[in-house]
Structures are given as structure tokens and as C-alpha cells.
DRENSE-386671 format. One record per residue (C-alpha): residue number from 1; x, y, z; residue in one letter. Coordinates in steps of 0.02 Angstrom, whole numbers. Each point is the difference from the previous one (the first is absolute). Layout:
DRENSE-386671
   nr      c1      c2      c3  rest
  NUM       X       Y       Z     a
...
***
This chain:
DRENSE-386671
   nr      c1      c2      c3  rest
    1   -1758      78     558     x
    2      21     128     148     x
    3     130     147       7     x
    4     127    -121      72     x
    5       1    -117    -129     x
    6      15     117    -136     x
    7     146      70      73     x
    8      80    -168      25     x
    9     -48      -9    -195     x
   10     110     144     -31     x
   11     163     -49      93     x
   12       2    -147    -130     x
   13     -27      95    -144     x
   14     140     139      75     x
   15     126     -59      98     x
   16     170    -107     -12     x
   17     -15    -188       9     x
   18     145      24     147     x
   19    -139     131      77     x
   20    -101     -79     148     x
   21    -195       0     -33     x
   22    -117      27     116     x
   23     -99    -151     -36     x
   24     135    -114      12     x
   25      43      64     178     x
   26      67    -143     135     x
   27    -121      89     105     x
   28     -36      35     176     x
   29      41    -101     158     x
   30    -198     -13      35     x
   31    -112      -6    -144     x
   32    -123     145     -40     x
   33    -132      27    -117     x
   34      75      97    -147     x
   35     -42     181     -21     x
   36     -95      49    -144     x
   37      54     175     -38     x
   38     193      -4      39     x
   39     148    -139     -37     x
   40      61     -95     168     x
   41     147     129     -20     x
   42     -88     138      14     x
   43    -100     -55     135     x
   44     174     -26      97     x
   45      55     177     -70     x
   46    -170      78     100     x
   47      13    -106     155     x
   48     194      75       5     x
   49     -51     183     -37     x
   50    -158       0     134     x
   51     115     -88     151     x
   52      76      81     131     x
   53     167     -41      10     x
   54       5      86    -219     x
   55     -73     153     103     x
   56     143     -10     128     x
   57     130      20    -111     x
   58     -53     184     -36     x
   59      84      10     177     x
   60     158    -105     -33     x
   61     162      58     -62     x
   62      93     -40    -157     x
   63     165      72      38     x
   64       7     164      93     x
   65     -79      -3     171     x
   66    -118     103      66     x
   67       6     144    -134     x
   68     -96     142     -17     x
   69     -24      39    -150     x
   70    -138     -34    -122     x
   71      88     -77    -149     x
   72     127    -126      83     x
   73     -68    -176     -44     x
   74     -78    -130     136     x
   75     -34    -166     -21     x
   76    -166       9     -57     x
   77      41     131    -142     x
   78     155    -135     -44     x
   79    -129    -126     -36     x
   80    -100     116    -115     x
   81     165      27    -100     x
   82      70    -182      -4     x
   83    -199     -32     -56     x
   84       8     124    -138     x
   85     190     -76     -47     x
   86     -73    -177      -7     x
   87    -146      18    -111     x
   88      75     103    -127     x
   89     145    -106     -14     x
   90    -146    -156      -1     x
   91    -123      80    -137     x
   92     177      19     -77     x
   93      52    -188     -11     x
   94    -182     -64     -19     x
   95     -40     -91     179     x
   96    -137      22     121     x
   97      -9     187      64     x
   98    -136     -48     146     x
   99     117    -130      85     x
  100     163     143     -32     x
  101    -121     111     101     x
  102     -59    -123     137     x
  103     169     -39      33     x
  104      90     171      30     x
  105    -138      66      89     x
  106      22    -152     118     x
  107     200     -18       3     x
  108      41     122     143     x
  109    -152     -39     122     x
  110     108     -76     106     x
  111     140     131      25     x
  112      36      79     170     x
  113      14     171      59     x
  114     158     117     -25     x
  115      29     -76    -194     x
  116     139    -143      31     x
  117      63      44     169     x
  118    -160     -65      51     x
  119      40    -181     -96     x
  120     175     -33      80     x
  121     -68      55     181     x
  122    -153    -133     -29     x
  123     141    -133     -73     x
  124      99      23     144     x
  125    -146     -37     129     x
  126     -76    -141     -96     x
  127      95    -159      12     x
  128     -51     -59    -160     x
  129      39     166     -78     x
  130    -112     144     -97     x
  131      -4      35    -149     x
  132    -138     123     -69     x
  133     -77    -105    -173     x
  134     -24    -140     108     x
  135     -63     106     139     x
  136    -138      77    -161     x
  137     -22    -184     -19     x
  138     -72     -28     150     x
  139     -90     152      20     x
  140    -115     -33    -135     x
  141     -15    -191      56     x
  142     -12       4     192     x
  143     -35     182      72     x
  144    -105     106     -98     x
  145    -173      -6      14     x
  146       8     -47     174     x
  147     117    -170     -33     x
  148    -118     -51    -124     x
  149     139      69    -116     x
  150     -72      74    -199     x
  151       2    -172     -90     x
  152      96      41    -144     x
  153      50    -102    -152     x
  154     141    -114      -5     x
  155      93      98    -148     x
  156     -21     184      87     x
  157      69     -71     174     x
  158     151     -97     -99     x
  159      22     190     -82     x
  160      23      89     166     x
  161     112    -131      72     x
  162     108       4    -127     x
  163      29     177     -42     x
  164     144      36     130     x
  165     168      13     -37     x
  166     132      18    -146     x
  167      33    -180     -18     x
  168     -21     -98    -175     x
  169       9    -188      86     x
  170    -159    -103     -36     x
  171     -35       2     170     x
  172     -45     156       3     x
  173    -105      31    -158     x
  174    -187      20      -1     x
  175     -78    -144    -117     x
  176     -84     114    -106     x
  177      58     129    -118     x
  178    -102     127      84     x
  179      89     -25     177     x
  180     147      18     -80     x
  181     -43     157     -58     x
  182     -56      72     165     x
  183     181     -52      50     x
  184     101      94    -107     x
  185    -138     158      -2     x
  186      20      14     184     x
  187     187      33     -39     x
  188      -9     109    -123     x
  189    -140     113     111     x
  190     104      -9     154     x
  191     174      52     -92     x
  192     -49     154     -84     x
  193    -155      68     129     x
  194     136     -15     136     x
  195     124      96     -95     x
  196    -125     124     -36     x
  197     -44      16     201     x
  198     189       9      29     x
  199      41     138    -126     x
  200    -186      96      95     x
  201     101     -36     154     x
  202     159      60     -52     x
  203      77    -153      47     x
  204      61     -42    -166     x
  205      60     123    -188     x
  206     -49     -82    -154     x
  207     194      17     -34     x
  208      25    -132     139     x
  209    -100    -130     -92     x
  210     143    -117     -92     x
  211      49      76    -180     x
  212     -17    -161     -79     x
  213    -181     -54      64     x
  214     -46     159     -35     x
  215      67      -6    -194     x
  216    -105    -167      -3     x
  217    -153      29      78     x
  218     -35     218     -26     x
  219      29     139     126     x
  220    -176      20      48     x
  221    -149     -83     107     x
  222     -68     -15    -165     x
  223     109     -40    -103     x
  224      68    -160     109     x
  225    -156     -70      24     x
  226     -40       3    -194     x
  227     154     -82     -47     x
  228      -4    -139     130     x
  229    -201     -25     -69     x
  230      33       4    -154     x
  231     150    -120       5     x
  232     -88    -127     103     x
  233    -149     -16    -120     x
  234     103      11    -160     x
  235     118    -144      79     x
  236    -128    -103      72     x
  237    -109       9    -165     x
  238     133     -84     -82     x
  239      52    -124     136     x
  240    -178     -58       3     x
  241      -2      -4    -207     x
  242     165    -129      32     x
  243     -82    -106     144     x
  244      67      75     157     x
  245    -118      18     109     x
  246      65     138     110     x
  247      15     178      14     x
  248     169      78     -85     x
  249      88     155       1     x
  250     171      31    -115     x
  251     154     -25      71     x
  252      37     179     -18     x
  253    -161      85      93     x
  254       8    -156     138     x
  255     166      58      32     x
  256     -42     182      17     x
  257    -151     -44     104     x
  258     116    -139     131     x
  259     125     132      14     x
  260    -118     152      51     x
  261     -87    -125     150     x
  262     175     -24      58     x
  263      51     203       2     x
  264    -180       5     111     x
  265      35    -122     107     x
  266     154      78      39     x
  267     -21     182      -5     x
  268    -181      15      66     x
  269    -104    -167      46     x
  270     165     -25     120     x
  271      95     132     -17     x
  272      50     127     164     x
  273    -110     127     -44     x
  274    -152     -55      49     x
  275      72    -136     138     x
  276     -29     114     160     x
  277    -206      -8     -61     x
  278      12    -178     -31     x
  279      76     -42     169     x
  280    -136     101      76     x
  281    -135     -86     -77     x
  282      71    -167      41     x
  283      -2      49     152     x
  284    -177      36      22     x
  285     -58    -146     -93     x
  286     133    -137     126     x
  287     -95      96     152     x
  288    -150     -37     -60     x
  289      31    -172     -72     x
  290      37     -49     184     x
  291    -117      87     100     x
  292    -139     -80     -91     x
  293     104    -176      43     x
  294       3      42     162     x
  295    -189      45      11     x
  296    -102    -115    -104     x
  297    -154      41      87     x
  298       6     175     -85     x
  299     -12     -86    -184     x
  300    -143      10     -99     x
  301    -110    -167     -26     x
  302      53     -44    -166     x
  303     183       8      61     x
  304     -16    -112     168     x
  305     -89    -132    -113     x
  306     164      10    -112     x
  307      99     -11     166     x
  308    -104    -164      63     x
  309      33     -75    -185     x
  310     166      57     -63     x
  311      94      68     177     x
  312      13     196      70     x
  313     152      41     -94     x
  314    -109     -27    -162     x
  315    -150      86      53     x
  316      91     156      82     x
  317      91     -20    -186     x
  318    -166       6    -107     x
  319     -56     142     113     x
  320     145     124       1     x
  321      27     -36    -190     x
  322    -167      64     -39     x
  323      22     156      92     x
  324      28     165    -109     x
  325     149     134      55     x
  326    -141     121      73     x
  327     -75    -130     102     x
  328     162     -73      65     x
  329      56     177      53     x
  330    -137      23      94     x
  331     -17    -165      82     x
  332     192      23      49     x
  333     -69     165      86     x
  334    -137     -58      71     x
  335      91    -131      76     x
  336     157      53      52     x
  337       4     197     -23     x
  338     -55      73     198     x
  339    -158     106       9     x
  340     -15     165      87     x
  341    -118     -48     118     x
  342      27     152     155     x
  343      -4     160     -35     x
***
């Protein structure tokens, strides 16, 4: 019995029923001989971690654009923390920790530059629409590694598809408990490390929060993200122990938690503060969006193969979407900023 195996072993003896096991995995769209050290989870978790487009995101914003400072969060250290979120809340309930990890180290491969300006610029230019977890969807699939894409297991790409979004519908729900965790994880990481960049910022008081999510959830970075934690396992323990399969929070703390994404949404994802930044970056990423349409020459291989298969608009898509904030700006420079060239 190799290292694999025994491991395997283990999540029987350990985990949930509900939990997904590693050796009952759908598996991958082409077959591969089985590694015998790690789980086919964490051999998706290491393919994630050692691609480039994970590394990109050290370069790609969360929420506040272009910032200076050291401790404002990107989208790479927003992975780390919806990560962190996921697996404690999984070793928590009982289900598969590996395929929580290989999943939110994979769900925002596929987001674009300047946080989600960068998204509705891309939707607007492709006629089918963008949207980023299907974007990390086919990042992982179709363009890394050249277009030979990473090769990843059925449940871990269901995972990152699925994590987007507020919504409860069936539709929208990951088919395994551990997807569903990354989905509400990513949620609870976003709300409370953006409040914590606003307040840096001085964009937002603690005392503007609303009194009653605050009364629910705590007053602190801290103390919000252990309630919401500890509510979700507690409720989902016992939802599981009646039959549901799904992941629950009270009434109460879902509430609290619905009500604070709206006050965001409102007072700083969309709110005026920050809209003379946002317009700016849209308007760096529409000039490059079309000058890259209007000069398909200039793409790089992988791209004009997308363009001969799927059409330009896609490819110029795939292309810009990958791009990080730093490498936009200077691309925008480079190719529309004059040059002093006589001196």
C-alpha cells in the first residue's frame, strides 16, 4: 500500500459520509496514472499553486486600485484568506480539506485586472458576456500550460464554477459539500478584509457599519469572522445530522451577513468614492480591449489559435482578462502614452 492509498484509508476512517473522498473522485477529463504520494486533490491543489495565472494574482486587485501600501489585500492574498476560511470551517464539519483547498486556490484564476471594473468592461465587449468563475473555468481547462490547460478533477472544476455569487437557487450550488463551502468562505473573506482595507483607507468608521449587523456578527475583523465560522459549522453539523445535505447558517447570522454585502455594495464596491478610479481603469482596460481587436497580429500564439477556434472577441477576451493591473498600466503606456524621442 503506497502513501496515497493510506491516505485515501484515512478519509474513510475520518471524514463525513456527505464529505467527498478522494478515491471516489469522477475524475479527470483524460485519464492519468494515479499519483502515489498525494490524493488527485492535492495534485490539482499543486498544479494551481505552481501556474502562472495563481502567480498573477499577486498583481491583481481586490478592491482598491493601484495602492501603495504594503498591507491592503490583492487578489492573490484574498485567496490565501478565503483558503484559510474554507478549511477551518471544513475540518470543522468533517469533509475533505484537500478538495476545500484545490478549489479556493483555483476560484479566482480567471478574474481580470482592476478587481470588478475589469469584469463589467470584459461583459460589455463579449457578446456572450464575462463573468470571472467561468472565465477561472476556462483558464484551468483551455489556456494554461500553453492551451493544454492543468487537467483537473471533475469535483475541483465544479467547485470553482460554482463559487460566485450570493444566490441559494440549485442552479447555482456546487454538488459537493466542499464547493459549497468555498462559496460561502469567499463571502465571508471578502466582507470583513474589505472593511478592514476601507477603515486603512479611511474610507469607512467602524461606526458606519449597520448597528444591527454589527450586534449580530461582533465589532471586529475578528470577531465577525469567528461568529459567521462558527455558526456555519455548528448549523451545518446539525443539518447534515437531519439529512440536508447543504451548507446552513441561522437565520439570524445569514441575515447579518446579507445585510452587510448590501451596505458594501452600496457604500464602497459602487459607491462614489472610489468611482473616478474605477472609470479610469475602465478606461484603460476598453482601450486596450480594442486595440488588440483591431490588431490581431500583435496577439500571442496561444491567443490567435483561440481566435481561429472560438472568434477575436474571445481571444482578445482570454488575453486582456489574464492581464494583472501593473501589466495593463504599462501596456496602456506603452501603447498609447507618446515617448520623448528629441531632445
Amino acid at each position: 500500500m503506497n502513501v496515497r492509498e493510506k491516505m485515501e484509508g484515512f478519509e474513510r476512517l475520518t471524514l463525513l459520509p456527505q464529505a467527498t473522498f478522494s478515491s471516489e473522485s469522477l475524475g479527470r477529463k483524460e485519464e492519468e496514472e494515479k499519483d502515489s504520494f498525494r490524493t488527485c486533490f492535492m495534485v490539482d491543489r499543486d498544479r494551481i499553486i505552481h501556474c502562472k495565472s495563481f502567480r498573477r494574482l499577486k498583481h491583481k486587485t481586490q478592491v482598491y486600485i493601484k495602492t501603495f501600501g504594503d498591507h491592503y489585500r490583492t487578489r492573490l492574498t484574498h485567496t490565501l484568506e478565503v483558503s484559510q476560511i474554507a478549511r477551518t470551517i471544513g475540518i470543522g464539519i468533517g469533509i475533505n480539506e484537500s478538495l476545500i483547498e484545490a478549489i479556493s486556490l483555483g476560484h479566482d484564476l480567471g478574474h481580470a485586472a482592476f478587481a470588478h471594473n475589469g469584469e463589467e468592461v470584459i461583459n460589455e465587449f463579449l457578446d456572450e458576456g464575462f463573468r470571472h468563475n467561468e472565465q477561472s473555468v476556462r483558464v484551468v481547462e483551455k489556456l494554461e500550460r500553453e492551451g493544454r490547460g492543468l487537467n483537473l478533477t471533475e469535483e475541483v472544476i465544479d467547485g470553482i464554477l460554482h463559487h460566485s455569487g450570493l444566490s441559494n437557487n440549485s442552479n447555482n450550488k456546487a454538488k459537493t459539500l466542499e464547493g459549497r463551502v468555498v462559496k460561502v468562505s469567499d463571502k465571508i473573506a471578502y466582507l470583513n478584509h474589505d472593511i478592514d482595507d476601507s477603515i486603512r483607507a479611511g474610507l469607512l468608521r467602524v461606526d458606519d457599519l449597520p448597528k444591527e449587523v454589527i450586534k449580530v456578527l461582533g465589532k471586529t475583523h475578528s470577531e465577525r469572522i469567528e461568529t459567521l465560522v462558527t455558526d456555519v459549522v455548528k448549523n451545518t453539523t446539525v443539518a447534515l445530522e437531519k439529512g440536508i445535505f447543504d451548507i446552513e447558517f441561522s437565520k439570524e447570522v445569514w441575515e447579518a451577513m446579507t445585510e452587510l454585502r448590501r451596505f458594501m455594495f452600496k457604500n464602497v464596491y459602487l459607491g462614489d468614492i472610489l468611482r473616478v478610479e474605477r472609470n479610469k481603469a475602465k478606461f484603460v482596460l476598453e482601450n486596450i480591449l480594442n486595440y488588440y481587436y483591431n490588431h490581431e497580429n500583435e496577439l500571442p500564439d496561444i491567443y490567435k489559435k483561440v481566435a481561429k477556434e472560438e472568434g477575436l472577441k474571445r481571444a482578445v477576451a482570454d488575453y486582456v482578462a489574464g492581464m494583472s493591473d501593473d501589466y495593463c498600466l504599462n501596456m496602456f503606456n506603452n501603447l498609447f502614452v507618446p515617448k520623448l524621442v528629441i531632445y
